[in-house]
C-alpha positions in Angstrom: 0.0 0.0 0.0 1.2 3.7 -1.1 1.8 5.8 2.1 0.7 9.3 1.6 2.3 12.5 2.6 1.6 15.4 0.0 -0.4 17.3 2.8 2.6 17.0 5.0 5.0 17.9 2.3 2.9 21.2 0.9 2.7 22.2 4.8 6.3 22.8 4.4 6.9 21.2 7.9 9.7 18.8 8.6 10.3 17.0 12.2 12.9 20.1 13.2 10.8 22.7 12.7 7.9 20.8 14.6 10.4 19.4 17.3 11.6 23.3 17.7 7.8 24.7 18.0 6.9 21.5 20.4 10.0 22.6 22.9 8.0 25.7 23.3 4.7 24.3 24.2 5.3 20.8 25.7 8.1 20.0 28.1 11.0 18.3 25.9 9.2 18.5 23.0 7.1 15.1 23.6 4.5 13.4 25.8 6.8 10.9 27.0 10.5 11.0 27.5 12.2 8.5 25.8 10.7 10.1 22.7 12.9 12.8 22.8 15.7 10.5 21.4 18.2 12.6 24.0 19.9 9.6 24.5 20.9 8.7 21.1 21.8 12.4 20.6 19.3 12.6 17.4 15.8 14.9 17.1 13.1 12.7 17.0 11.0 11.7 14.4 7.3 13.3 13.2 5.4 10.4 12.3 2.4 11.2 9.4 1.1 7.4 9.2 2.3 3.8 9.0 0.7 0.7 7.5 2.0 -2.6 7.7 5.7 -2.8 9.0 6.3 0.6 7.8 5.8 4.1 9.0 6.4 7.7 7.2 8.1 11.2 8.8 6.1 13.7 8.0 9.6 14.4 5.1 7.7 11.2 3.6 10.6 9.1 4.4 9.9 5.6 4.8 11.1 3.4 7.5 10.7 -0.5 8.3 9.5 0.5 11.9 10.1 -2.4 14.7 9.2 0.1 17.4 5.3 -0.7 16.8 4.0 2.0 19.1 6.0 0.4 21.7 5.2 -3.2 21.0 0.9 -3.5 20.9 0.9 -3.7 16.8 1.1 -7.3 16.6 -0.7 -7.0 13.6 1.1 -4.4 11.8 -0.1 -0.6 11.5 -3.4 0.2 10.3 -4.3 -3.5 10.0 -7.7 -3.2 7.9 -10.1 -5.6 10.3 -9.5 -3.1 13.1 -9.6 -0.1 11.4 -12.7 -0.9 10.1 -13.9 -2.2 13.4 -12.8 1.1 15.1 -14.4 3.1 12.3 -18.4 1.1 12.7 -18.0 1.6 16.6 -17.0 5.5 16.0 -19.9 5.8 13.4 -22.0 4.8 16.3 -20.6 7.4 19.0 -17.0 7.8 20.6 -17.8 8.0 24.0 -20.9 7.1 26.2 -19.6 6.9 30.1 -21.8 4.1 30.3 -21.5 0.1 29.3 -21.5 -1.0 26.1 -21.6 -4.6 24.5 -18.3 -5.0 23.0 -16.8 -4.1 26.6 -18.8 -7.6 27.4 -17.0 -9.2 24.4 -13.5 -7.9 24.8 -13.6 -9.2 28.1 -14.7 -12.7 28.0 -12.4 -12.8 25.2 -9.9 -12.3 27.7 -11.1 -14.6 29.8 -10.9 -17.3 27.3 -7.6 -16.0 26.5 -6.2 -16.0 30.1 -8.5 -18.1 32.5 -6.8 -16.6 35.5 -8.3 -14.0 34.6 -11.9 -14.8 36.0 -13.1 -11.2 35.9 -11.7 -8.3 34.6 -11.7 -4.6 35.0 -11.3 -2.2 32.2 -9.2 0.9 32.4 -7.3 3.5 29.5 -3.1 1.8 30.2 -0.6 -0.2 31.5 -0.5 2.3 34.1 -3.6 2.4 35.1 -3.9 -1.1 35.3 -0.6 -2.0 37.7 -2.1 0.9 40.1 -5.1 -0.1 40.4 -4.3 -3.7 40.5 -1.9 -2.9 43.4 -4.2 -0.8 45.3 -6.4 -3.5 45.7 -3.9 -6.2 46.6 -3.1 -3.7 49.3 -7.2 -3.5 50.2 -7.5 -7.5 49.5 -4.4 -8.6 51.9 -4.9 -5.6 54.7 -1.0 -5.0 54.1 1.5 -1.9 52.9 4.6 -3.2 51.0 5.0 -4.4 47.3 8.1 -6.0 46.0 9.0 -5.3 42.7 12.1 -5.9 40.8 15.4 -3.3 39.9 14.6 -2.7 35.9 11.0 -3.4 35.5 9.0 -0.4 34.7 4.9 -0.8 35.6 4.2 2.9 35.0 4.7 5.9 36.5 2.9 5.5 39.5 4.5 6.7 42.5 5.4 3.8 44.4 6.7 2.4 41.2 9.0 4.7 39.9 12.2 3.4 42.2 14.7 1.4 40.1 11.9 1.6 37.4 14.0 0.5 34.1 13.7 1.6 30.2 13.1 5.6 31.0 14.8 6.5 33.8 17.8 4.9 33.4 17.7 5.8 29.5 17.6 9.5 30.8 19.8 9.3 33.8 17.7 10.9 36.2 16.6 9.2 39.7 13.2 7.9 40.4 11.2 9.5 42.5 11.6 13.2 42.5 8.2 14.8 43.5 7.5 11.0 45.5 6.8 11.1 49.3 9.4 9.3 51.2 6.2 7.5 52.7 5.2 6.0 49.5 8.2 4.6 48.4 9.7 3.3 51.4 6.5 0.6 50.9 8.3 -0.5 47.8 10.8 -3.2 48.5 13.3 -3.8 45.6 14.9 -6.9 44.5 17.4 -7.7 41.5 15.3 -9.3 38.3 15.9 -13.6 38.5 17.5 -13.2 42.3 14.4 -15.5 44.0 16.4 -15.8 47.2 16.4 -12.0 47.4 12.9 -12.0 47.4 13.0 -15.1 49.9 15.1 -12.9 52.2 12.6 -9.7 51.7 9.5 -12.3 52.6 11.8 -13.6 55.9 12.1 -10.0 56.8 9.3 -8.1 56.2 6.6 -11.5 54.9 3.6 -10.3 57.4 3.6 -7.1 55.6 3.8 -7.3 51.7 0.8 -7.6 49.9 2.0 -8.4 46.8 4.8 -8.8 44.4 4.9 -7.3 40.6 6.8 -8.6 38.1 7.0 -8.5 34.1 7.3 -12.6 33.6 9.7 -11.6 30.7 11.5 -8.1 31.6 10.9 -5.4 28.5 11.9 -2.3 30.0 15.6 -3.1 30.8 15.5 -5.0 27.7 14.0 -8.1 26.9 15.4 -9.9 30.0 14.0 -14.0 29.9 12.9 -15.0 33.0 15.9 -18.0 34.9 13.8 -21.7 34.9 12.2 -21.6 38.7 12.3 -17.8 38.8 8.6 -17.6 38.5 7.4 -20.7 39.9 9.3 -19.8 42.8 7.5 -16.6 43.1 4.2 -18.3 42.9 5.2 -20.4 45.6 6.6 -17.8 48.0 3.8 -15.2 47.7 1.1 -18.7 48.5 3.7 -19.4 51.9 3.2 -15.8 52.9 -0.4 -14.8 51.5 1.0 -11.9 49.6 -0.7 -11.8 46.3 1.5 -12.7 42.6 0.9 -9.8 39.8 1.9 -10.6 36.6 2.4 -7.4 34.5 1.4 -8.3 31.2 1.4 -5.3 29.5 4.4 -6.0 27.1 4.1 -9.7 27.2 0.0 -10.1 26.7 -0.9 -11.6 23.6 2.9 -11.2 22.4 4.5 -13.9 23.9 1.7 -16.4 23.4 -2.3 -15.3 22.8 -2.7 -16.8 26.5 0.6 -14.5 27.3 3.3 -15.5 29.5 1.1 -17.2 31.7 0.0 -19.8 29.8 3.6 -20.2 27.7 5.1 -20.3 31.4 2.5 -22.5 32.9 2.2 -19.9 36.1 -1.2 -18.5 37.3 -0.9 -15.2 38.8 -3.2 -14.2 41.2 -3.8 -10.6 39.3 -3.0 -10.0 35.1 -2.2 -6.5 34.2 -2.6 -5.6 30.0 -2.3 -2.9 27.9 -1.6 -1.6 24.9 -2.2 -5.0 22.5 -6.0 -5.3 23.8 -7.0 -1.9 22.3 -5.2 -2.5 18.8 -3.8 0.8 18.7 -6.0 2.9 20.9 -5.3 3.6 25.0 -6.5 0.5 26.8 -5.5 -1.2 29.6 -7.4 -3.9 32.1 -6.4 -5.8 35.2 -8.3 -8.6 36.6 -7.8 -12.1 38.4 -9.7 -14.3 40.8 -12.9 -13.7 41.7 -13.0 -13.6 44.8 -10.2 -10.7 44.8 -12.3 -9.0 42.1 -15.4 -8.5 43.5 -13.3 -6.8 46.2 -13.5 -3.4 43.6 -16.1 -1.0 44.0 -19.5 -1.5 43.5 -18.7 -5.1 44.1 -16.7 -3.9 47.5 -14.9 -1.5 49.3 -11.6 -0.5 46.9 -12.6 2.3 44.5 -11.3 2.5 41.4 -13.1 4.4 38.7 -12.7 5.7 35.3 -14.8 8.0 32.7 -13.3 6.5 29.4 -13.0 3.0 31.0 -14.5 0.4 28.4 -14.6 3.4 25.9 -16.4 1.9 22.7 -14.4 2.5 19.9 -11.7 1.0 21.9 -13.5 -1.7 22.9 -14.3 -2.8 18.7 -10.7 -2.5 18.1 -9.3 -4.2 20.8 -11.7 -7.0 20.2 -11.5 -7.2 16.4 -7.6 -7.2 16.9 -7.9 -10.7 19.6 -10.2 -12.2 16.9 -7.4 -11.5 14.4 -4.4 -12.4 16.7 -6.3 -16.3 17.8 -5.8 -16.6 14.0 -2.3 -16.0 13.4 0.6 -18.6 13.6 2.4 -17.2 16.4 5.1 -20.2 16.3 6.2 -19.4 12.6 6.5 -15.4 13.7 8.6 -16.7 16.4 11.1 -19.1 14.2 11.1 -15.9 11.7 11.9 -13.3 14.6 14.5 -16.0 16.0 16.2 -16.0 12.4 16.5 -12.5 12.0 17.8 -11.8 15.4 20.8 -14.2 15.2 21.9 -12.9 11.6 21.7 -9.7 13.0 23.9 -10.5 16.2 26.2 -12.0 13.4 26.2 -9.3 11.4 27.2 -7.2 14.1 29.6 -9.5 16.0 31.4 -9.4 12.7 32.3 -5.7 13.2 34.3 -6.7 16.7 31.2 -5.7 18.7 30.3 -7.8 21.9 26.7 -8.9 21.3 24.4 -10.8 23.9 21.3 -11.3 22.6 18.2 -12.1 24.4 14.9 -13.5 22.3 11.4 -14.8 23.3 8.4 -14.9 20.7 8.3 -11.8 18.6 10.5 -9.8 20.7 14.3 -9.1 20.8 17.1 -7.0 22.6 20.7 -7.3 21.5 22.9 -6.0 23.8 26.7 -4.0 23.4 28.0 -6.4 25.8 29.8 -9.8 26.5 28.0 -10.4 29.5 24.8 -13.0 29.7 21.8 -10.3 30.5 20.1 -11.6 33.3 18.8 -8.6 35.4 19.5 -4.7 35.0 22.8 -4.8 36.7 24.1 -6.8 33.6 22.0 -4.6 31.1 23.8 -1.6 32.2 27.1 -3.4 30.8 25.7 -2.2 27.4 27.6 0.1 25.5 25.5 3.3 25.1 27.7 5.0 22.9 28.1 1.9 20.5 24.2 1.9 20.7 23.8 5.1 19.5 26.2 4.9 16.7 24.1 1.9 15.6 20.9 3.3 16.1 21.8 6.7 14.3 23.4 4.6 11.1 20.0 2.2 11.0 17.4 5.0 11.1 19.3 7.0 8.3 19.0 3.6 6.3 15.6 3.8 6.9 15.3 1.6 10.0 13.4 2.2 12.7 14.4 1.0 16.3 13.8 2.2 19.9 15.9 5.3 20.9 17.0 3.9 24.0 19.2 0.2 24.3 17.3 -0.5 27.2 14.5 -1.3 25.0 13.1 -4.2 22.8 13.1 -5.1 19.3 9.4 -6.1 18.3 8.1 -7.8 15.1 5.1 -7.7 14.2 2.7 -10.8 11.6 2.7 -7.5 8.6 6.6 -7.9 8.7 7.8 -9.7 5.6 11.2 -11.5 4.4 12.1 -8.6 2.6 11.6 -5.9 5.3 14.3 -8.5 7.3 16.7 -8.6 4.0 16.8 -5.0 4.0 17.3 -4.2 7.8 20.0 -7.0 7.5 22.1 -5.1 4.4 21.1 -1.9 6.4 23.3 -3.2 9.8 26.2 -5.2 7.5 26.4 -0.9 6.5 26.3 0.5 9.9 30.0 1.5 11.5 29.8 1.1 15.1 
């Protein structure tokens, strides 16, 4: 399909002069930091559209994009089905603040999906959903402290953003300026894959931790796999202690399997955070679990949690159109594909005298600057930066587009063809780094 930009070439625009008139009006020039490309010393990007595995600057240059809004277009941009499914609900009305039937749908489709999740609570993102989901582990359990793990972002939620991953450590600031000391000193840290840190943690503090929050595979330090007992042991020390297991989904969801990392991992969480991939495209997020923690949220119970746009319907038809979709697809051929592709890539690279671990799992990739096995963030940080930016600088000018940030993932996507991985291959055999 032709991507069009004549309006955005007659406007005489390029991403500059917008990134220029955005530092004057919006802090950074974005919405969200990493966006600002600061680390990789580059302006960002204007996007004007995408279809498929590609996306166009608002220049009209074309780039194989592996970025895919952050991971959630499994299906490629602007995948028909959903568009037109977004477009019939839109038709109808784009906002009601009141139910609507494909809300029903999406989530028994869920359900089906994820049987963990028994009932399931509709929200507008990831963040939302990791809040919410830990305010009422705190409400369910009568208990304070979280444990979450050193590289694993769930959102910028206060009691979240210490040791919080991707962003912060992409932009080198600390995490919790503008946090009460009273919020975060709930928030008990352990290193990613360390299970007898967490042990410890439980001997110390076990009576008071509602819960612990993990990404079952880490995204925001990287893909980082999770070590073989690393989550079955969590399952097991959360039941010893009755703390509550959350699985943060959000990356992993419908990526890593359509039942998620759940069901490729064999674990049942307690609570299931998602976002991004359930809305195909459009701000959704939803956290749900057993029952009988569930009906814990208001009006079933006592912990309020409430949202205008929640279950917003032109969300809901594309969200739901997009599962319908995805149950389709041949997720083990996208994986053998992705697997291919990473490897002649690390080759490619590794070729040039660069240390290259890489980490793989599904659709999604990280290759890190480094000899070191990436287990946790301590070993991410062993990345080169600088060689990271050299590379990611040399792929987008070849018409590549990546993450701006090495402690980020790689994502493919069903739209993405042989030839889109042929040409990002002679694009990085190019690259000096």
């Amino acid at each position: 399909m032709e991507l069009g930009f004549e309006s955005e070439k007659d406007s005489r625009r390029n991403s500059k002069e917008l990134f220029e008139q955005a530092c004057g009006v919006m802090p950074g020039g974005v919405n969200s930091p990493v966006r600002a490309c600061k680390s990789v010393g580059c302006d960002p990007l204007f996007i004007a559209s995408a279809f498929g595995s590609r996306m166009a600057s608002v220049e009209g240059r074309e780039f194989i994009d592996y970025v895919l809004s952050w991971g959630p277009m499994l299906l490629g941009h602007a995948d028909p089905v959903v568009g037109a499914a977004a477009k019939t609900a839109l038709d109808a009305g784009a906002s009601f603040g009141a139910p609507c039937p494909d809300e029903v749908r999406l989530a028994l489709a869920i359900r089906r999906a994820m049987p963990s999740m028994e009932m399931v609570r509709m929200v507008n993102s990831g963040t939302e959903a990791t809040m919410s989901a830990v305010r009422l582990a705190r409400g369910f359990t009568k208990r304070d402290k979280i444990v979450k793990f050193e590289g694993c972002y769930h959102g910028h939620s206060d009691g979240f953003l210490a040791a919080a991953g991707s962003g912060l450590a992409t932009l080198a600031i600390p995490g919790t300026p503008g946090v009460p000391a009273d919020v975060v000193r709930h928030t008990l840290i352990a290193p990613y894959n360390d299970l007898q840190a967490v042990k410890d943690l439980f001997e110390a503090f076990g009576d008071e931790i509602a819960c612990v929050i993990v990404e079952p595979v880490a995204g925001n330090m990287g893909c980082v796999l999770p070590a073989p007992g690393f989550l079955q042991g969590l399952r097991e020390v959360t039941e010893q202690y009755g703390a509550l297991l959350i699985f943060d989904e959000v990356i992993t969801g419908f990526r890593v399997s359509y039942g998620g990392a759940q069901r490729r991992f064999g674990i049942t969480p307690d609570l299931s955070c998602l976002g991004k991939i359930i809305g195909g495209g459009f701000p959704v997020g939803a956290y749900g679990g057993k029952r009988e923690i569930m009906e814990r949220i208001a009006p079933c119970g006592d912990v309020y949690q409430a949202g205008t746009l929640a279950g917003n319907p032109v969300a809901m038809a594309a969200g739901l159109a997009t599962l319908q979709e995805l149950e389709k697809r041949d997720y083990d051929a996208l994986e053998r594909r992705t697997s291919r592709f990473a490897e002649e890539l690390a080759s490619i690279l590794g070729s040039k005298g660069l240390p290259t671990s890489l980490n793989h799992i599904a659709s999604i990739f990280t290759l890190f600057f480094t000899d070191q096995k990436v287990v946790n963030f301590e070993t991410a940080k062993t990345s080169d930066a600088e060689a990271f930016s050299r590379f990611y600088a040399g792929m987008r000018e070849a018409g590549v587009n990546l993450a701006p940030s090495g402690f980020e993932c790689v994502f493919t996507s069903f739209a993405h063809s042989d030839e889109d991985f042929e040409k990002t291959l002679q694009a990085a055999s190019r690259v000096e780094v």
